[in-house]
C-alpha positions as CSV (number, residue, x, y, z in Angstrom):
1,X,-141.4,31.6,-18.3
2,X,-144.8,33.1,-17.1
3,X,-147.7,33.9,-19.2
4,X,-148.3,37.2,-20.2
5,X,-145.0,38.4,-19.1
6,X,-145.2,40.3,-22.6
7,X,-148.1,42.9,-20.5
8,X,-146.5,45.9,-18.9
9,X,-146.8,45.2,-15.3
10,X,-148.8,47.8,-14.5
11,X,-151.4,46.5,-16.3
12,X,-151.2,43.0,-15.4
13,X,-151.7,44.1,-11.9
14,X,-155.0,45.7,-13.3
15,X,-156.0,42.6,-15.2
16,X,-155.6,39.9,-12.8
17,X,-157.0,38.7,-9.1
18,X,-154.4,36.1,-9.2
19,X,-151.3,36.3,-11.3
20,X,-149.8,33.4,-13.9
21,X,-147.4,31.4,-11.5
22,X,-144.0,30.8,-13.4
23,X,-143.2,27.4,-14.9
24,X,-140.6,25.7,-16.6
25,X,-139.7,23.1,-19.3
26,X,-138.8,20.7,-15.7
27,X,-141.9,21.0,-13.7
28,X,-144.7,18.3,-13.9
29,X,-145.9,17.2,-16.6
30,X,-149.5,18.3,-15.3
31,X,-148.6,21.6,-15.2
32,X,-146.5,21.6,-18.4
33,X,-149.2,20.2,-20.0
34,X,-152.2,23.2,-19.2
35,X,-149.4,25.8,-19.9
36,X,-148.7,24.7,-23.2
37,X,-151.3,27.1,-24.2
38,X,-151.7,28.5,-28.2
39,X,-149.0,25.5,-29.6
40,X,-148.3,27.7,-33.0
41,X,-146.8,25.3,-35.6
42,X,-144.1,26.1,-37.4
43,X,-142.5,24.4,-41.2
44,X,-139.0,23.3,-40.0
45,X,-137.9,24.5,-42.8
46,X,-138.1,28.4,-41.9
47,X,-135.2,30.2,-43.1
48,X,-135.2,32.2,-40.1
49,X,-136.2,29.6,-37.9
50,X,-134.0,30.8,-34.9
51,X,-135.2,34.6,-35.2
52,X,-139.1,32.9,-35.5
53,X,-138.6,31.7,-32.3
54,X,-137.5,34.4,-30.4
55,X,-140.4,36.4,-32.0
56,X,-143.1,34.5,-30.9
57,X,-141.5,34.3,-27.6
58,X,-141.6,37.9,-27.8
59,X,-145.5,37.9,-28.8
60,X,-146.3,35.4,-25.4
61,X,-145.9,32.3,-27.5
62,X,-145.1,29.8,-24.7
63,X,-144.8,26.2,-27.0
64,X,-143.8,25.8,-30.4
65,X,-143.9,22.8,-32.7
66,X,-141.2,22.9,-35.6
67,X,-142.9,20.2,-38.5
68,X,-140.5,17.8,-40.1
69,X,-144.3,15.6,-41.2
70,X,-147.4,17.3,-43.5
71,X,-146.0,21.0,-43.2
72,X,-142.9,20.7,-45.8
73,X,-143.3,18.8,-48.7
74,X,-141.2,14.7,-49.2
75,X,-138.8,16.5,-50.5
76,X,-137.6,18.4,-48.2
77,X,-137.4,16.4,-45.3
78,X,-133.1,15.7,-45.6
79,X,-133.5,20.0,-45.6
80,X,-136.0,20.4,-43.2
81,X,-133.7,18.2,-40.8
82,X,-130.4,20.5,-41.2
83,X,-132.3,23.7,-40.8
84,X,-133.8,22.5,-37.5
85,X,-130.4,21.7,-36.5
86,X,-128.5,24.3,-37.1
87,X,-130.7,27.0,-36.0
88,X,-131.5,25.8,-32.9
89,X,-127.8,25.1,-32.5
90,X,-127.8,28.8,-33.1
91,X,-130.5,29.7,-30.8
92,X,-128.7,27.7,-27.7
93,X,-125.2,29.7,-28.9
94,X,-127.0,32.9,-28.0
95,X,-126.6,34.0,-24.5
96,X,-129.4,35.2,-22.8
97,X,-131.2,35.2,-26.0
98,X,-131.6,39.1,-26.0
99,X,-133.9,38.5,-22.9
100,X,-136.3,36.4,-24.8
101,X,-137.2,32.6,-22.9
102,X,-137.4,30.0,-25.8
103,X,-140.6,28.7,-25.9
104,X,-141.1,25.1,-25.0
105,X,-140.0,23.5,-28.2
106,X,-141.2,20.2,-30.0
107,X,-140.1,18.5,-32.7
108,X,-143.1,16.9,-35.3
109,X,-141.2,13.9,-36.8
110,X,-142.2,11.7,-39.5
111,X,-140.9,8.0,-38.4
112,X,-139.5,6.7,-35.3
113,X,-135.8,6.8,-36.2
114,X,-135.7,10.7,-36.4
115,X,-136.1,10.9,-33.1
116,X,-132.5,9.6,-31.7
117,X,-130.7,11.2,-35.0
118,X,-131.9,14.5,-34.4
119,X,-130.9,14.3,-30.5
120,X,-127.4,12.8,-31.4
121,X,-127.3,16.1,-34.2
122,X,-128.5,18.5,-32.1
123,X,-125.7,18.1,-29.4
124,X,-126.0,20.0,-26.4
125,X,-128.8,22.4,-28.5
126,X,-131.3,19.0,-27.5
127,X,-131.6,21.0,-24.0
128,X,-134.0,23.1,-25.7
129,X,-136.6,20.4,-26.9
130,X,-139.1,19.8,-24.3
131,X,-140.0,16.7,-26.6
132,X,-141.7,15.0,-30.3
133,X,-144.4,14.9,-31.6
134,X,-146.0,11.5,-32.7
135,X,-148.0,11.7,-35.7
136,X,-150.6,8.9,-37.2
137,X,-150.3,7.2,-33.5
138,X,-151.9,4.2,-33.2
139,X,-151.4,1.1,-30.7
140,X,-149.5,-0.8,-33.7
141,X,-146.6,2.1,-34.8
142,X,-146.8,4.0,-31.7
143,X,-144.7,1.8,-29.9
144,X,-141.5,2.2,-32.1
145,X,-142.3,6.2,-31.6
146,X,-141.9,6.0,-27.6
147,X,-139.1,3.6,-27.6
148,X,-137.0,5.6,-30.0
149,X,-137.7,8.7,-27.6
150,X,-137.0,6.2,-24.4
151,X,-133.8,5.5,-25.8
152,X,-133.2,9.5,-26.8
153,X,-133.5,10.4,-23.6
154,X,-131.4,7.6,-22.1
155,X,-128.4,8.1,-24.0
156,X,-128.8,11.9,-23.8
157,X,-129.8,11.9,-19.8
158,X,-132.4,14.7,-21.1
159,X,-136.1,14.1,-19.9
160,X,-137.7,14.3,-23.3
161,X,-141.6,14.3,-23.4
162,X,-144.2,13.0,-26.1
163,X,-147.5,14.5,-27.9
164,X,-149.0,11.8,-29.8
165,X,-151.7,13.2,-32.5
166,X,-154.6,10.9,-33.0
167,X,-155.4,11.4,-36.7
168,X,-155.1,8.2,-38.6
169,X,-157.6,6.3,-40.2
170,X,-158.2,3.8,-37.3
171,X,-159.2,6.6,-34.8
172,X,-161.7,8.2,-37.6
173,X,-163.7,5.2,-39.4
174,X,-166.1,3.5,-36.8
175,X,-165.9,0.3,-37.5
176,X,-162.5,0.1,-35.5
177,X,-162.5,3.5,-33.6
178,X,-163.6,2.3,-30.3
179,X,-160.4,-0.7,-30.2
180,X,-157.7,1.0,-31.5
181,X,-158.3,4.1,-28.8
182,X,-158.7,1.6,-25.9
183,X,-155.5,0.3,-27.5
184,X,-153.8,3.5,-26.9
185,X,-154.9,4.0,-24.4
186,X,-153.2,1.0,-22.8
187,X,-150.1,1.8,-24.8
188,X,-150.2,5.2,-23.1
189,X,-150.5,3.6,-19.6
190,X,-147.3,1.9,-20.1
191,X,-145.3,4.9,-21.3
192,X,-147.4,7.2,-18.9
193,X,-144.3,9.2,-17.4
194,X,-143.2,10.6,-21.0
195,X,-146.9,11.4,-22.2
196,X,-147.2,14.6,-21.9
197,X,-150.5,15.5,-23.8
198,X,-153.1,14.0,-26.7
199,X,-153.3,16.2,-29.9
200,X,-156.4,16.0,-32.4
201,X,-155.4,16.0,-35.7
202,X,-158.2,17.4,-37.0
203,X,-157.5,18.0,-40.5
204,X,-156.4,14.6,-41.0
205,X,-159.7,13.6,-40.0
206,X,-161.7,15.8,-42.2
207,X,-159.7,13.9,-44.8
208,X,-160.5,10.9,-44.2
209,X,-164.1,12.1,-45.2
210,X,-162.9,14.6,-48.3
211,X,-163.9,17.3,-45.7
212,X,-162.4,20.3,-45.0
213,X,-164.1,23.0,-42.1
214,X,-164.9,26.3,-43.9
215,X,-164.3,29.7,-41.7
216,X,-167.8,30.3,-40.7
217,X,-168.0,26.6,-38.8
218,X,-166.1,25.4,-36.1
219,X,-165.2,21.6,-36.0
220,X,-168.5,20.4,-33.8
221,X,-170.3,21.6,-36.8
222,X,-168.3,18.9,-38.7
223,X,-170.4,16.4,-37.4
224,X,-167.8,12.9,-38.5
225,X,-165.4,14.9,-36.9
226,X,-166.5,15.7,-33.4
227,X,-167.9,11.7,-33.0
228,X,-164.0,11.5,-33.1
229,X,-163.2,14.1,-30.5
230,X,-166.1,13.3,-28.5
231,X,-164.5,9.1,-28.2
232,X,-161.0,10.3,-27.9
233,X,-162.2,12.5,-24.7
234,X,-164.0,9.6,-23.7
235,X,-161.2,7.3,-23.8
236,X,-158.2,9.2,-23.7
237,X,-159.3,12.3,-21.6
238,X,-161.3,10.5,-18.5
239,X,-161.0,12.6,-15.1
240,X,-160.4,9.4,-12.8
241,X,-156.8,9.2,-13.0
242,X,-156.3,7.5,-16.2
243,X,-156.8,10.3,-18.5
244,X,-154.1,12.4,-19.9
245,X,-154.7,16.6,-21.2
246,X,-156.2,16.0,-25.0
247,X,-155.6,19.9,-26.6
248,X,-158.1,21.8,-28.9
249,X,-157.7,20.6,-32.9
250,X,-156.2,22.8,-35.0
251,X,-157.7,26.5,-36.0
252,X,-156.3,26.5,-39.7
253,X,-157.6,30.2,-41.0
254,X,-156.0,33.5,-40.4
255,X,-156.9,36.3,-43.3
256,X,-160.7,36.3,-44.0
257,X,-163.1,35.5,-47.7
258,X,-166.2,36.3,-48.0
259,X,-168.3,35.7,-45.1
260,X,-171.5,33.5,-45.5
261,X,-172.7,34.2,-41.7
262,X,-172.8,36.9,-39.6
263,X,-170.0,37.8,-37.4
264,X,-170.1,35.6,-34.4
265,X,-168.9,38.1,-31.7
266,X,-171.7,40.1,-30.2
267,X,-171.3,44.0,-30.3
268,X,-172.0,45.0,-26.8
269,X,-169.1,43.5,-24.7
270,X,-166.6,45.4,-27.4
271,X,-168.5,48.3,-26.9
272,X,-168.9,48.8,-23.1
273,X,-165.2,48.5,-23.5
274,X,-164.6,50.9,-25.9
275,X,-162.8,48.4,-28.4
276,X,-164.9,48.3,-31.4
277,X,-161.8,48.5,-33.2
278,X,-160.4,45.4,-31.9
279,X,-163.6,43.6,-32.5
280,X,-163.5,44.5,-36.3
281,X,-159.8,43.8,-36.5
282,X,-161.0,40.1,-35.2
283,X,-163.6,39.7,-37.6
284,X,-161.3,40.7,-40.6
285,X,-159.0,38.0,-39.5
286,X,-162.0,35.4,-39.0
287,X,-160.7,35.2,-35.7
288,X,-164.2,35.3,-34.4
289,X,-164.8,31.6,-35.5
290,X,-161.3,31.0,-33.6
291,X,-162.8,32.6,-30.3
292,X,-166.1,30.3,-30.6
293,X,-164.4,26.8,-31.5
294,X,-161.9,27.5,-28.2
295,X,-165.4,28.1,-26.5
296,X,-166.7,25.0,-27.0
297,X,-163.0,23.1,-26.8
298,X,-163.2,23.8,-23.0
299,X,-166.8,23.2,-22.7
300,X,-166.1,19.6,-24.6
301,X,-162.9,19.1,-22.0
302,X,-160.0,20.2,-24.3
303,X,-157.3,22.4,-23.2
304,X,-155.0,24.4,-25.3
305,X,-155.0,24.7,-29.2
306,X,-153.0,24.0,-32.1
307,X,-152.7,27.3,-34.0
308,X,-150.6,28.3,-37.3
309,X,-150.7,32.0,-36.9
310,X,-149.3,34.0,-33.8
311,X,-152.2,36.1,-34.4
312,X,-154.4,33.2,-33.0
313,X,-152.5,32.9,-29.4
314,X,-153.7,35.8,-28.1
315,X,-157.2,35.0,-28.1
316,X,-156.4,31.3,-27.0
317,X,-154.6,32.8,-24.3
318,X,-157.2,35.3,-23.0
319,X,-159.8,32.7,-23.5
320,X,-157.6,30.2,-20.6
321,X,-157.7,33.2,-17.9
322,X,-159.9,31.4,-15.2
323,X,-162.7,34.3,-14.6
324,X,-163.1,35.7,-10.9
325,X,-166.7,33.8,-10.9
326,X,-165.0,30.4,-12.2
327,X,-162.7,31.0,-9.2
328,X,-165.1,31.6,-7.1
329,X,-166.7,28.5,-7.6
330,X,-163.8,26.8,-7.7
331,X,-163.0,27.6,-4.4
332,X,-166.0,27.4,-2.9
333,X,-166.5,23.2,-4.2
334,X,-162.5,22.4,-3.0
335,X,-163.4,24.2,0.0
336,X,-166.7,21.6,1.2
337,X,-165.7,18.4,2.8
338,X,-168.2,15.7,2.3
339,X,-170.6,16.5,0.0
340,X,-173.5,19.3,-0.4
341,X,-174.8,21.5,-2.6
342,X,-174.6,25.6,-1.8
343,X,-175.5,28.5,-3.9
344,X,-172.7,30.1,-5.6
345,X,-171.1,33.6,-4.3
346,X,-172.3,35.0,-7.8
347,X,-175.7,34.0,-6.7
348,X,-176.2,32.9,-9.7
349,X,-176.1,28.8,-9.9
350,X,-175.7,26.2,-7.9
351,X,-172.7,24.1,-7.0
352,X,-172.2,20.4,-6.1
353,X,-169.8,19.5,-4.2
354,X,-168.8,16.2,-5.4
355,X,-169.9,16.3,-9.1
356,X,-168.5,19.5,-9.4
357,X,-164.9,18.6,-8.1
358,X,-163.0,17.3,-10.8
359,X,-163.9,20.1,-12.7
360,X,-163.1,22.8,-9.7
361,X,-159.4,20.9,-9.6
362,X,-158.6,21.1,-13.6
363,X,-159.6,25.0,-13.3
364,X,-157.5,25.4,-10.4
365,X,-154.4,24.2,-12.1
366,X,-155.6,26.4,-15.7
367,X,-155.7,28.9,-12.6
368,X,-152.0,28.4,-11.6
369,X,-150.5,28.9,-15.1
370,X,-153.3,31.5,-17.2
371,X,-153.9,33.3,-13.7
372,X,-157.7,34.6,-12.7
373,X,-159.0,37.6,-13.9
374,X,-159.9,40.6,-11.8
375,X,-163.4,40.9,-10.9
376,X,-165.1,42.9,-13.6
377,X,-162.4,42.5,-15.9
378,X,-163.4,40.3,-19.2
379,X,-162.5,38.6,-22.0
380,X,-162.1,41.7,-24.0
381,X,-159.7,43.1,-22.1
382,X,-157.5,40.4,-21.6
383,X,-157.4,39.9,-25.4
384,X,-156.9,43.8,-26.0
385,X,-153.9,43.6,-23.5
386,X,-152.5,40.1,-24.6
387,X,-153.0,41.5,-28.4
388,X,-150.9,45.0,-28.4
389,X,-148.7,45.2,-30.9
């Protein structure tokens, strides 16, 4: 699978400098981990669940997360379970799958022991999970989460990956934030070959405060909130070897209300583009607050983004193209052996050699799997391209 394989090609070739490099549910987990992109969630129990799939496949989806936890009601978990099975029993029946690559596919489960009873039900159709997802994790109940999935794989021989969300309680009150992340973080260290990336559950978060983020803020404005994301980077998401990929919170609006701000996408860019529509067609689906939360995820040191809508993954998407100046850069720091500072090639800022290298080598490997744009070509573009229906 590739991103933006859904682009004609002649277009693509326009688009990009450097195009998306392949990948597949096998290759390291740090590159598994920046591809993972848009991660649109899914209710497991979908009636169509199979034919959901393949669609957002179709639309560039490139991971999907099918909920068995908050998405269906208590209810319906015994329901939830069978439709999960038997449609992606379905799905693996189908050869070729019409010419459409399942996404890489994750499984939200509620306790430990659905883990190794889903595997065992799913049969051979378990070659299409990539892994779980590990709600509520903490130190004290994450442990029974990775050894259930240690022993999945095992008796399945599949390698079978793990996304635990940081949401509960423990992670969001102060008074025992700071332990229970160092905590999982030493948990993590010990399972660090299945840990594929940290997820913020954001709107578990907000409830722990009887918050909720409206439309017109993104979740830095949520000031409780971001102390959380701003520790769990901290912590969890350190460049010295000892961090793992923590992905952008959850962007939980996709049809718009009445707006108390302005729209937060400036006219001009649209407009030298001739694509006022698009920017309208944003706005009505208050996907400009999207576009400015992923903005700031990258700039705080998330990568990727939970998303409920496939209408969102087309902006996260465009918004992960490494630009031809970021390249630039790039290059220019990895290139420098020992130190120094030079102007950049944009003439425009100046670059450090050394404290500018761990961030050169993360946007080299976003570089590998989102590609790097053209030079001239911008945001708006990629999003009009990655966006046609």
């Amino acid at each position: 699978m590739r991103h933006f394989d859904h682009i004609d090609a002649a277009r693509r070739k326009h688009l990009f400098y450097r195009h998306p490099r392949p990948f597949g549910r096998h290759d390291d987990r740090d590159v598994l981990a920046v591809a993972l992109g848009a991660t649109l969630y899914c209710p497991a129990t979908r009636p169509a669940l199979a034919a959901d799939i393949e669609r957002a496949a179709r639309r560039g989806v490139m991971s999907m997360v099918v909920c068995l936890e908050d998405a269906i009601a208590d209810d319906e978990v015994e329901a939830g379970e069978a439709n999960l099975v038997a449609h992606l029993r379905t799905l693996h029946a189908r050869s070729g799958l019409r010419g459409a690559e399942v996404p890489l596919l994750f499984v939200r489960v509620r306790d430990p022991g659905q883990i190794g009873d889903l595997a065992g039900r799913l049969g051979d159709a378990a070659e299409l999970l990539t892994g779980f997802v590990l709600p509520k994790f903490t130190a004290s109940g994450g442990g029974a989460f990775l050894d259930a999935l240690e022993d999945a794989a095992d008796r399945s021989g599949l390698r079978l990956l793990a996304m635990p969300v940081i949401e509960s309680p423990e992670a969001v009150y102060a008074e025992t934030r700071a332990e229970m992340l160092h905590d999982v973080a030493r948990l993590l260290a010990k399972h660090r070959s299945r840990i594929l990336a940290v997820r913020l559950g954001a709107t578990d978060m907000s409830a722990a405060y009887g918050l909720r983020r409206p439309p017109d803020l993104t979740i830095y404005d949520i000031r409780p909130v971001a102390g959380v994301i701003c520790d769990v980077v901290n912590i969890l998401g350190r460049a010295d070897g000892t961090g793992h990929v923590v992905t952008g919170p959850v962007w939980e609006y996709f049809s718009q209300g009445e707006r108390m701000f302005k729209p937060q996408l400036r006219q001009s860019p649209f407009e030298r583009q001739s694509a006022a529509p698009l920017r309208q067609r944003l706005i009505t689906a208050d996907l400009d607050g999207l576009i400015r939360e992923v903005h700031l995820d990258k700039a705080n040191g998330l990568t990727g983004k939970t998303v409920i809508h496939p209408s969102h993954v087309a902006a996260v998407h465009a918004l992960s193209v490494v630009t031809h100046e970021e390249y630039s850069d790039a290059a220019d720091i990895l290139g420098v052996a020992g130190g120094g500072a030079m102007a950049s090639s944009y003439a425009n800022k100046m670059n450090e050699a050394k404290p500018h290298r761990a961030w050169a080598q993360r946007l080299m490997l976003r570089a590998r799997v989102f590609g790097v744009a053209a030079e001239g070509v911008t945001f708006v573009e990629l999003l009009e391209a990655a966006d046609s229906r």
